[in-house]
C-alpha positions in Angstrom: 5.1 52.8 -3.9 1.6 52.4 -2.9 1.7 55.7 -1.5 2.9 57.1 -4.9 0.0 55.3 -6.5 -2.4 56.8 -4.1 -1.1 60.8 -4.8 -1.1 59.8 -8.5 -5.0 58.9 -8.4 -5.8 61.5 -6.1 -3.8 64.3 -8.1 -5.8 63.2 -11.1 -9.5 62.7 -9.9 -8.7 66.3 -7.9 -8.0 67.8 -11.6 -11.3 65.9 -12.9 -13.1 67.4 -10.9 -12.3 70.7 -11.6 -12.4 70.5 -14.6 -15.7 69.1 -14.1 -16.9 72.2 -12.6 -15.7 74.7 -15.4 -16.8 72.7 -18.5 -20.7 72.0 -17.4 -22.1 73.5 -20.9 -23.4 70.9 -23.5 -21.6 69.7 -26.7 -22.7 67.7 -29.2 -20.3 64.7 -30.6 -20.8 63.4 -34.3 -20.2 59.7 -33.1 -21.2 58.0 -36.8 -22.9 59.6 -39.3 -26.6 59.8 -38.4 -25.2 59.5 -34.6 -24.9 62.5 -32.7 -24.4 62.7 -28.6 -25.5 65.8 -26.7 -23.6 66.0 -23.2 -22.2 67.9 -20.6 -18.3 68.4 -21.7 -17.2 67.0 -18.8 -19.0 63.9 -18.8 -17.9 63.2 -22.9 -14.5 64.0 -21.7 -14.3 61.9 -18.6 -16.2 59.1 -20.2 -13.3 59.1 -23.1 -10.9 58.7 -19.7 -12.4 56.2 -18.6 -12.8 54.2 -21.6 -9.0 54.9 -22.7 -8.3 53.3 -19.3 -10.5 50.1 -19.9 -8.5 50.1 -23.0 -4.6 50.7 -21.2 -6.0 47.9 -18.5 -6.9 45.3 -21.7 -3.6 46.0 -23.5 -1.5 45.5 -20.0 -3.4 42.0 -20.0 -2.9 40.9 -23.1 1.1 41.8 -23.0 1.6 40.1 -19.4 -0.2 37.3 -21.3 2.2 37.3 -23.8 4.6 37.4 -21.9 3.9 34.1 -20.1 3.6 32.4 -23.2 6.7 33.9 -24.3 8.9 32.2 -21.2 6.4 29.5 -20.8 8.8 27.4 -23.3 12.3 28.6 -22.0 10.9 27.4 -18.8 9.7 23.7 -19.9 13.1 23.6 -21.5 14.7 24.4 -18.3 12.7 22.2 -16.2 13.7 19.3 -18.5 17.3 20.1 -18.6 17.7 20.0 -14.6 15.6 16.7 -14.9 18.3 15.6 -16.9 21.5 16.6 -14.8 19.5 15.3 -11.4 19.6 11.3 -13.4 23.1 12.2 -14.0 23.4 13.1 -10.2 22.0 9.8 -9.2 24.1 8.0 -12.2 27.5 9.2 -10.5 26.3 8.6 -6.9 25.3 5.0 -7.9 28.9 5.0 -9.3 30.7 6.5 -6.2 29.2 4.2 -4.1 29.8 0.9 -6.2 33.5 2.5 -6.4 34.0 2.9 -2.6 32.4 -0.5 -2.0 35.6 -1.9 -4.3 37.9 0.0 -2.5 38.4 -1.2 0.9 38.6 -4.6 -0.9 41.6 -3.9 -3.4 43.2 -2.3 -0.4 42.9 -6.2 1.8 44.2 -7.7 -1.3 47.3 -5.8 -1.3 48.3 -6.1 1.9 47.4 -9.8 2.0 
């Protein structure tokens, strides 16, 4: 998978850069009104990658984060339900044992 990753990257920094090389003439960008940017195409361009990817990299954050808090519940839940079955666990072992412990006797009795 890492080696997927790798071609992925490489495949698209190999088209950046050529791209790079045929789009050197300037361009001017109407950012807000009274705001204009003069650049090389390819830097405006790349520089809209790169933020698009800050922004794909936050979103990806926030959902895994989400996502924790989602389970986090199901998973206290859990946690508390297995605390529960392992006092049952002990409950019936205590049982069992008190039970075998009466057994061997009420077998002396009846043969006495």
């Amino acid at each position: 998978m890492k080696q997927i990753n790798f071609v992925v990257i490489f495949v698209i920094a190999l088209a950046l850069v050529l791209f790079a090389i045929e789009n050197t003439e300037p361009v001017l960008i109407h950012i807000a009104k009274g705001l204009d940017v003069e650049a090389p195409l390819c830097v405006e361009l790349m520089m809209a990658m790169g933020i698009g990817a800050v922004l794909a990299w936050v979103f990806s954050v926030w959902a895994q984060v989400q996502g924790y808090l989602a389970v986090n519940p199901q998973v206290k839940q859990r946690e508390i339900r297995i605390q529960e079955l392992e006092q049952d666990v002990e409950r019936y072992r205590v049982e069992l044992e008190e039970q075998s412990l009466l057994l061997p006797a009420s077998k002396a009795k009846a043969e006495g």
